[in-house]
MARRO-568518 format. One record per residue (C-alpha): residue number from 0; residue in three letters; z, y, x. Coordinates in Angstrom, 3 decimals. Example, Ala and Ser with C-alpha at 12.3 -4.5 7.8 and 13.67 -1.06 7.14 Angstrom:
<pts>
PT pos code        w        v        u
PT   0  ALA    7.800   -4.500   12.300
PT   1  SER    7.140   -1.060   13.670
</pts>
This chain:
<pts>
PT pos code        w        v        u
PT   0  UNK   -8.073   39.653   30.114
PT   1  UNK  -10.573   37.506   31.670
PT   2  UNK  -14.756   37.354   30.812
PT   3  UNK  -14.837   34.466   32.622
PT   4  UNK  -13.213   31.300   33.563
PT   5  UNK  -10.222   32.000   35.399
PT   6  UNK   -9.747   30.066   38.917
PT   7  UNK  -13.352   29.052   39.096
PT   8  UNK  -14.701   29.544   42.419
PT   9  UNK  -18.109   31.771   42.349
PT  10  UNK  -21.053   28.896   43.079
PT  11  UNK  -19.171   26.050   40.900
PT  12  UNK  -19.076   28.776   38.008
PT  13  UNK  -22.624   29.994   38.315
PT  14  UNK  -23.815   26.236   38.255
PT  15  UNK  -21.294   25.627   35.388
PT  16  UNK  -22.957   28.415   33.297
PT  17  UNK  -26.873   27.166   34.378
PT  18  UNK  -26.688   23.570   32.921
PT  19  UNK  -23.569   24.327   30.160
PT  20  UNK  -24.075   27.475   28.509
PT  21  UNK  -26.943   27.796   25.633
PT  22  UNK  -26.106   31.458   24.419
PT  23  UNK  -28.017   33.305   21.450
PT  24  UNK  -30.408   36.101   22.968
PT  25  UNK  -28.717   37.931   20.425
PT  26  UNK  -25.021   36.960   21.663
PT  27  UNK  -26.368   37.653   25.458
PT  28  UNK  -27.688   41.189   24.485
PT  29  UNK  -24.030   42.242   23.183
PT  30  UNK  -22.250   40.681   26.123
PT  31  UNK  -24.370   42.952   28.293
PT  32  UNK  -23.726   45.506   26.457
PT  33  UNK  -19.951   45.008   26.452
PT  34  UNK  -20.008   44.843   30.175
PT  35  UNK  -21.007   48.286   30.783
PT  36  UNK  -17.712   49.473   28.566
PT  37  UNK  -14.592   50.459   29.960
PT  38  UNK  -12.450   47.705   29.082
PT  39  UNK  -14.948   44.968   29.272
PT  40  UNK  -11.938   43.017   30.363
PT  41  UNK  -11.445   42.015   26.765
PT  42  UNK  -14.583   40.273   26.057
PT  43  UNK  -14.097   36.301   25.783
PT  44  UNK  -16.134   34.311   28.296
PT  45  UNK  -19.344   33.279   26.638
PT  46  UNK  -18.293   29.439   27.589
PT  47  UNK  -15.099   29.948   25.470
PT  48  UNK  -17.207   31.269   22.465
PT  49  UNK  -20.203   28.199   23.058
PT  50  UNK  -17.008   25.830   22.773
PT  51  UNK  -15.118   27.702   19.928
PT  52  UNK  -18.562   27.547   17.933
PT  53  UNK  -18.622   23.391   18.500
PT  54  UNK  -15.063   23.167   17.344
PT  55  UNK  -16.127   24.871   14.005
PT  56  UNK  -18.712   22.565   13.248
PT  57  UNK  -16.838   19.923   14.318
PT  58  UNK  -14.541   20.823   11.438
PT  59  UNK  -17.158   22.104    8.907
PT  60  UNK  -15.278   25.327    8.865
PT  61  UNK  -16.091   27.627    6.012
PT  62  UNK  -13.684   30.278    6.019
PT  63  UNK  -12.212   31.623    8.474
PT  64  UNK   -9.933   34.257   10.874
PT  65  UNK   -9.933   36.413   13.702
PT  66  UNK   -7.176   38.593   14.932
PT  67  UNK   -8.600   41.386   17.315
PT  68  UNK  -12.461   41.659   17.403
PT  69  UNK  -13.044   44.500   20.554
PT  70  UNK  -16.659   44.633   20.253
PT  71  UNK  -17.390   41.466   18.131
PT  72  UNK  -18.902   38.747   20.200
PT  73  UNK  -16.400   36.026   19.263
PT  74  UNK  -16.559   36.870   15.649
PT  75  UNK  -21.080   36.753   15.371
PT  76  UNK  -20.299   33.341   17.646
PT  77  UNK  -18.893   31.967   15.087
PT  78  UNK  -20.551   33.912   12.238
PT  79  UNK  -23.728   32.328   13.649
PT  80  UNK  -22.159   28.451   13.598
PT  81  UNK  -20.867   29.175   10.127
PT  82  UNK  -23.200   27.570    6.692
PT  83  UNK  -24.405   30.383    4.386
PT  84  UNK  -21.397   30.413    2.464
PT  85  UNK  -19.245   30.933    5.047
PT  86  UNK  -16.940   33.840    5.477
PT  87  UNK  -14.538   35.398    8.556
PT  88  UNK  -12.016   37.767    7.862
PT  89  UNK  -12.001   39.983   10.644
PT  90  UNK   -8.787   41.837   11.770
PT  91  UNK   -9.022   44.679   13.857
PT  92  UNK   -7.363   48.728   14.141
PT  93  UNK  -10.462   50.128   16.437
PT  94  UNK  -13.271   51.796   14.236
PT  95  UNK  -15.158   53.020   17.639
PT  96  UNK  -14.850   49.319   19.274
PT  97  UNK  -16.090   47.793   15.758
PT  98  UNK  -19.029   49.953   15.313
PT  99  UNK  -20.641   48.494   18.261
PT 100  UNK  -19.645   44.761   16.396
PT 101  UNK  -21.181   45.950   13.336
PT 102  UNK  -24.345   46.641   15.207
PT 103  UNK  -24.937   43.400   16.162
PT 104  UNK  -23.974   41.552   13.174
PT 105  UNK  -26.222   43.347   11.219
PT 106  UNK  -29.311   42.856   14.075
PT 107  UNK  -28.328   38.941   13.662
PT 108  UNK  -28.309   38.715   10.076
PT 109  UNK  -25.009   37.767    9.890
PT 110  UNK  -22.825   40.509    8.507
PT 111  UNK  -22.408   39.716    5.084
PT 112  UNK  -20.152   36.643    6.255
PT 113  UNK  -17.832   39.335    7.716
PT 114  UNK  -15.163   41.271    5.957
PT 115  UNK  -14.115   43.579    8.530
PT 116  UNK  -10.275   44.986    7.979
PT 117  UNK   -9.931   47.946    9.660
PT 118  UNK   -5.439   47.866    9.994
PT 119  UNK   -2.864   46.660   11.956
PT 120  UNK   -3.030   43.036   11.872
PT 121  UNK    0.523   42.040   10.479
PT 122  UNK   -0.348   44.279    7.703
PT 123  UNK   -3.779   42.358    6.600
PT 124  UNK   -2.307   39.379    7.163
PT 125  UNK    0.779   40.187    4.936
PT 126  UNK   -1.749   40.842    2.515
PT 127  UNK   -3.552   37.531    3.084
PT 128  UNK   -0.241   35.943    2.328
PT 129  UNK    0.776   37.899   -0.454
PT 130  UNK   -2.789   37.784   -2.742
PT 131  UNK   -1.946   33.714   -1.919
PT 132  UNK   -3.863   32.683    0.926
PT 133  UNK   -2.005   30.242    2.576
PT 134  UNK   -3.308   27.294    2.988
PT 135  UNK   -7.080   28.521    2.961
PT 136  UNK   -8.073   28.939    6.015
PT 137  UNK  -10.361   26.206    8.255
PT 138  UNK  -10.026   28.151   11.553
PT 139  UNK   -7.898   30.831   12.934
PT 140  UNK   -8.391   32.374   16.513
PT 141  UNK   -5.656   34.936   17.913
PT 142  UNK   -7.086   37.730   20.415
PT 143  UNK   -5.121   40.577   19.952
PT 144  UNK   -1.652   42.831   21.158
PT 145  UNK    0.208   40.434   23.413
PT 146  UNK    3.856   42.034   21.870
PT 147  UNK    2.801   41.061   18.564
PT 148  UNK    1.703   36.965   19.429
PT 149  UNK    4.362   35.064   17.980
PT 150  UNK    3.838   37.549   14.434
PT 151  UNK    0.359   36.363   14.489
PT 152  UNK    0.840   32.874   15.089
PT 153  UNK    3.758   32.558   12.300
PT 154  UNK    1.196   34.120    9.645
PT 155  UNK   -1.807   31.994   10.591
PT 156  UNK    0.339   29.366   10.768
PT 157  UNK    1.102   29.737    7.216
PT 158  UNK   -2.474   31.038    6.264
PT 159  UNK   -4.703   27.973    7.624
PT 160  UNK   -4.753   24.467    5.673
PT 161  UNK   -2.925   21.361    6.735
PT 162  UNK   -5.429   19.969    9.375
PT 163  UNK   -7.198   23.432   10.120
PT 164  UNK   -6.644   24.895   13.883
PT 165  UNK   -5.763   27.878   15.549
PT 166  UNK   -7.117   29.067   18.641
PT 167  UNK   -5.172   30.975   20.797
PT 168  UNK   -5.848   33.465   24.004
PT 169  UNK   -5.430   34.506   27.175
PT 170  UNK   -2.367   32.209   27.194
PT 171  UNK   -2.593   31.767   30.983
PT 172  UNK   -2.781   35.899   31.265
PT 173  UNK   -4.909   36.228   34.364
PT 174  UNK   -1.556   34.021   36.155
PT 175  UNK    1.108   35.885   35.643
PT 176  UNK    2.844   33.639   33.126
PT 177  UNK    3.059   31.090   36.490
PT 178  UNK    4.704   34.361   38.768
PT 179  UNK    8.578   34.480   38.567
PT 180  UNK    8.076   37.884   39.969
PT 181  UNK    6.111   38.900   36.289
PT 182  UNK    8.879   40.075   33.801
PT 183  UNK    6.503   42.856   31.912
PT 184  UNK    6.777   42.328   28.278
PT 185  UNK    3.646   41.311   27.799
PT 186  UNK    3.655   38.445   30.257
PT 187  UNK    6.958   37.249   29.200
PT 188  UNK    5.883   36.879   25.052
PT 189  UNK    3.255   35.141   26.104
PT 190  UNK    5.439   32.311   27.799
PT 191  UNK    7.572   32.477   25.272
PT 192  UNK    5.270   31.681   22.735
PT 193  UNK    3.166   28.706   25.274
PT 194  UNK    6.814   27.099   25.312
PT 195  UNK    7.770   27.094   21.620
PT 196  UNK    4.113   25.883   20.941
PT 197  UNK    4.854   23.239   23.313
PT 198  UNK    7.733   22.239   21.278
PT 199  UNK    6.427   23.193   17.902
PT 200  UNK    6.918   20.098   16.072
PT 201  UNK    4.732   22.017   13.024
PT 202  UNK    1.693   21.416   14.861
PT 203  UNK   -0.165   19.087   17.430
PT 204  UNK   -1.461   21.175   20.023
PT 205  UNK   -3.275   21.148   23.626
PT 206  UNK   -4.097   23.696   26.446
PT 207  UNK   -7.615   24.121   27.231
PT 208  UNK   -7.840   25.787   30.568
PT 209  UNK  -11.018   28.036   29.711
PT 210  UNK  -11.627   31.467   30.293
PT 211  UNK   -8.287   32.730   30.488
PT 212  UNK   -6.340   29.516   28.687
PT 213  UNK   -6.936   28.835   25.075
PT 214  UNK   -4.388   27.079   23.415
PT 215  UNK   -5.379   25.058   20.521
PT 216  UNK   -2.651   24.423   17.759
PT 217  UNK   -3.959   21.942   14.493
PT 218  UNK   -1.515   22.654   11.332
PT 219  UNK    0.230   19.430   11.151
PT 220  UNK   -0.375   18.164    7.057
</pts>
């Protein structure tokens, strides 16, 4: 929804970017590359992967999961701030959208740390659950179909350890979830699931207003 900070006027984001961002050549050359596609819209900003990556060294993340992938430059983010033996599961239903992913994971070295599943997302993670996964998880981040948030969040929920976090996006949805006037469904399971976060006494959890929101959720022990 938003490749950049939302609300951010033009100058104070440009200087944001020259003295905060330190972005991979190789993590630069697939954002370029995803800007030329048609629904370059979806990328993350590269500020919201640079502070994704700190979080999961801040928690020595090992394993890891990401629900919705587009072209892959959240996913080699992290792949790149991962140790050796670290692994992402990698949910996403778009072979043509992956390929160009795949591309650049291989180019960075990176893509035997990825097990791409190419299937709706409730279905892998059903999976996950059912081969008895929960609980094994460092770090989840959610990036996919709005309708299907709250599903997504209930299974990583269950699917990350006590003390591992879940990153969630586009929470603020480019404003709408602030407009009265915005009933689409999108917009409204989107506030639905900010407010039962908000009350969620499962979890401790806090708003970062980046890119387009990212709501960060740590699975209470």
């Amino acid at each position: 929804m938003a490749n950049k900070t939302f609300g951010m006027e033009r100058n104070l984001y440009e200087y944001f970017q020259s003295i905060a961002l330190r972005e991979p050549e190789i993590l630069t050359q697939l954002r370029q590359e995803t800007a030329k596609h048609p629904m370059a819209n979806m990328q993350i900003a590269p500020e919201q992967g640079q502070f994704m990556t700190l979080l999961v060294q801040l928690m020595g993340a090992k394993k890891t999961l990401e629900i919705g992938v587009f072209t892959g430059y959240s996913t080699l983010a992290i792949a790149l701030a991962l140790p050796p033996e670290g692994t992402i599961v990698a949910c996403d239903i778009s072979e043509e959208y992956t390929a160009i992913a795949r591309r650049y994971w291989e180019k960075a070295g990176v893509i035997h740390k990825i097990d791409l599943r190419i299937a709706p997302a409730i279905e892998t993670l059903e999976q996950l659950i059912a081969q008895g996964q929960v609980n094994t998880f460092d770090f989840a981040f959610i990036d996919a179909d709005k309708s299907n948030y709250d599903n997504y969040y209930e299974q990583a929920l269950q699917l990350v350890r006590p003390g591992g976090l879940i990153a969630i996006d586009n929470v603020f949805w480019g404003g709408k979830v602030a407009d009265p006037d915005a009933t689409d469904n999108r917009t409204q399971v989107i506030r639905r699931l900010n407010q039962k976060i908000h009350q969620d006494d499962r979890v401790t959890m806090s708003l970062v207003p980046i890119a387009d929101g990212l709501t960060l959720v740590r699975k209470r022990g």
